[in-house]
C-alpha positions in Angstrom: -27.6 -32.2 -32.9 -27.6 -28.4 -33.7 -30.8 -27.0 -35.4 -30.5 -23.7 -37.5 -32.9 -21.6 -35.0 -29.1 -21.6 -32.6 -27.9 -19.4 -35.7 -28.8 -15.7 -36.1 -28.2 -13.6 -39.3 -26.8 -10.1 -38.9 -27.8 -7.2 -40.2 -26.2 -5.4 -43.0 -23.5 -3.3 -40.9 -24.0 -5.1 -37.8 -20.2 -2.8 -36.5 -21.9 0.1 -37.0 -24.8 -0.2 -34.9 -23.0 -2.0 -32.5 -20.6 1.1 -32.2 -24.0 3.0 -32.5 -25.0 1.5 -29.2 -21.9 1.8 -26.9 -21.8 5.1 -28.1 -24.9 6.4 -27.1 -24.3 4.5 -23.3 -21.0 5.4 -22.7 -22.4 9.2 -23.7 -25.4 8.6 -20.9 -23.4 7.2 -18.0 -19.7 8.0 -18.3 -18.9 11.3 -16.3 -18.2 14.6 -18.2 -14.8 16.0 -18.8 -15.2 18.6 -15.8 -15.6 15.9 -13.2 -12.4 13.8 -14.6 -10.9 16.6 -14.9 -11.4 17.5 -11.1 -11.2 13.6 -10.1 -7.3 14.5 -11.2 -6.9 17.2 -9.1 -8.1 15.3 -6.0 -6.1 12.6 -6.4 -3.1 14.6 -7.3 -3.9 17.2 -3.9 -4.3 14.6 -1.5 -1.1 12.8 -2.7 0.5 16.4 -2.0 -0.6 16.2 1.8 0.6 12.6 1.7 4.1 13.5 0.7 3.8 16.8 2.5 3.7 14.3 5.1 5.9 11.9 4.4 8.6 14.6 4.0 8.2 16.4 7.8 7.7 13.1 9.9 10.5 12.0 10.8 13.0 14.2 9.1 15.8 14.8 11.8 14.5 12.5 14.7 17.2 9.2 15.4 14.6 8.2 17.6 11.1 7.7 16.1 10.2 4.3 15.6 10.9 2.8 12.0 7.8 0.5 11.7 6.1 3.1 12.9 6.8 5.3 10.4 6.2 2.7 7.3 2.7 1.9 9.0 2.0 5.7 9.5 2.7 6.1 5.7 0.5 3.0 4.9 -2.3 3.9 6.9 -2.3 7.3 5.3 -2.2 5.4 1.7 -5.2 3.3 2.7 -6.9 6.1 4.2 -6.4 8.1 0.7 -8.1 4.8 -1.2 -11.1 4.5 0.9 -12.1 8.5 1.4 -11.8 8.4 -2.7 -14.1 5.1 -2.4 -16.5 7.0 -0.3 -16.7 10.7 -1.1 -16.4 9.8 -5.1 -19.8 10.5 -6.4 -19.7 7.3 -8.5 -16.7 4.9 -8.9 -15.7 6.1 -11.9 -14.6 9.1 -10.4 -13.2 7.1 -7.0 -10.9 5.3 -9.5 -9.4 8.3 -11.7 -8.9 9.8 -8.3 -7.0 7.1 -6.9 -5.2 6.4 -10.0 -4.1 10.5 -10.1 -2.9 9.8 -6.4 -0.7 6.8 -7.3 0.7 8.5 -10.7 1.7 11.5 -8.5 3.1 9.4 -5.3 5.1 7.3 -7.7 6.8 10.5 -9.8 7.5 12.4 -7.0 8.9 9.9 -4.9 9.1 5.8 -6.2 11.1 4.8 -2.8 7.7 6.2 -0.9 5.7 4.7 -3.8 7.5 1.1 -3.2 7.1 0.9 0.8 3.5 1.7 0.6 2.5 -0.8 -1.3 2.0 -3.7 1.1 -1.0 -5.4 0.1 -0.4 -7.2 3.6 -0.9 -4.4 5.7 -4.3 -3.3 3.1 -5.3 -6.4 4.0 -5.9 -6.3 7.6 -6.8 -2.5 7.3 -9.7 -3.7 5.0 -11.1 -6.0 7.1 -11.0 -3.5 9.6 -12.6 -0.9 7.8 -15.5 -3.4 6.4 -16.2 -4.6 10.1 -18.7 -1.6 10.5 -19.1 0.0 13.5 -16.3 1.8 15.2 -14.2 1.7 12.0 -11.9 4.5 13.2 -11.0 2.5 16.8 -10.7 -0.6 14.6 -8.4 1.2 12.0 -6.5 2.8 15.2 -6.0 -1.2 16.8 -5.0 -2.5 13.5 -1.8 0.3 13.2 -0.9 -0.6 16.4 -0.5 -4.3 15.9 0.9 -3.8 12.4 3.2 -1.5 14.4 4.0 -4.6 16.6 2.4 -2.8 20.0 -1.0 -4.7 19.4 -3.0 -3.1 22.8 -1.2 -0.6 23.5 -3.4 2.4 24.1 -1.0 5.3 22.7 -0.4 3.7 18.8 -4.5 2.9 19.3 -5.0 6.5 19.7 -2.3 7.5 17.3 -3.5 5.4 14.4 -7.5 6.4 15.0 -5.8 10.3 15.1 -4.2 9.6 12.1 -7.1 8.1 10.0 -9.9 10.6 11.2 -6.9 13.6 10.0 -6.1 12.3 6.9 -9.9 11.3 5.9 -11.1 14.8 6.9 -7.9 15.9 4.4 -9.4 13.5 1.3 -13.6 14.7 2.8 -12.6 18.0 2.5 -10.6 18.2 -0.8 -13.4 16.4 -2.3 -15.6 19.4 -1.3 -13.3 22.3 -2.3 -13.6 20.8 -5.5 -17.0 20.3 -5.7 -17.3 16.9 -5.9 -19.5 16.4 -2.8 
């Protein structure tokens, strides 16, 4: 049976101190207006390269290779989430970023926004990525399977090029804005 110690009395205004409380933590941890403020900006710069990109590649050639350009554009995307994941001081910050990259992806362009959005192809980046060691050969094998020429030497090097650029891009954003 239950016993009347399981119950507890509150206080008078047990709301107010309660709202008392998360106030004062979310004032200590969350990050100040300046840093979301410049979270925003990196996300919406580095989505700028990314359709910068997406706009020049490819435009006129019959010839380059259609998977290869979808993968080029997912690779870039997953690039985009893990340099916010690791030059974000805190997550809070990684996330606003990312979210200001996705926003700005999907109003400029919601074709673009669509195709990179496999969760497949994340998939096998990630576990790339999370291997350790050698993550940009890693990253630079997984494009070229996903681009269905798994060992061949040239989409390798393409998608390792590719990654180490567009990281640098998100690296050194991050820094022009003084987040780093």
């Amino acid at each position: 049976m239950y016993s009347d110690n399981d119950i507890k009395i509150a206080g008078d205004k047990p709301s107010r101190e309660i709202r008392r409380i998360r106030e004062a933590e979310a004032n200590q941890t969350g990050p100040d207006k300046a840093a979301v403020k410049k979270a925003r900006e990196w996300g919406k710069t580095v989505a700028t390269k990314f359709l910068e990109d997406a706009d020049t590649v490819g435009a006129g050639e019959e010839t380059l290779d259609c998977e290869m350009l979808v993968q080029r554009r997912m690779l870039l995307s997953f690039t985009a989430t893990v340099g916010f994941e690791q030059f974000a001081p805190d997550d809070t910050i990684s996330g606003i970023a990312q979210k200001s990259f996705i926003d700005t992806v999907r109003n400029a362009d919601p074709e673009l926004y669509n195709a990179t959005g496999d969760t497949g192809a994340f998939s096998f980046y990630y576990l790339a990525f999370r291997r350790g060691g050698e993550v940009d050969r890693r990253i630079g094998q997984t494009f070229a399977m996903l681009c269905s020429h798994d060992g061949d030497p040239v989409y390798q090097e393409l998608g390792e090029a590719l990654y180490c650029w567009f990281l640098s891009v998100v690296k050194d954003t991050a820094s022009q804005l003084g987040l780093r």
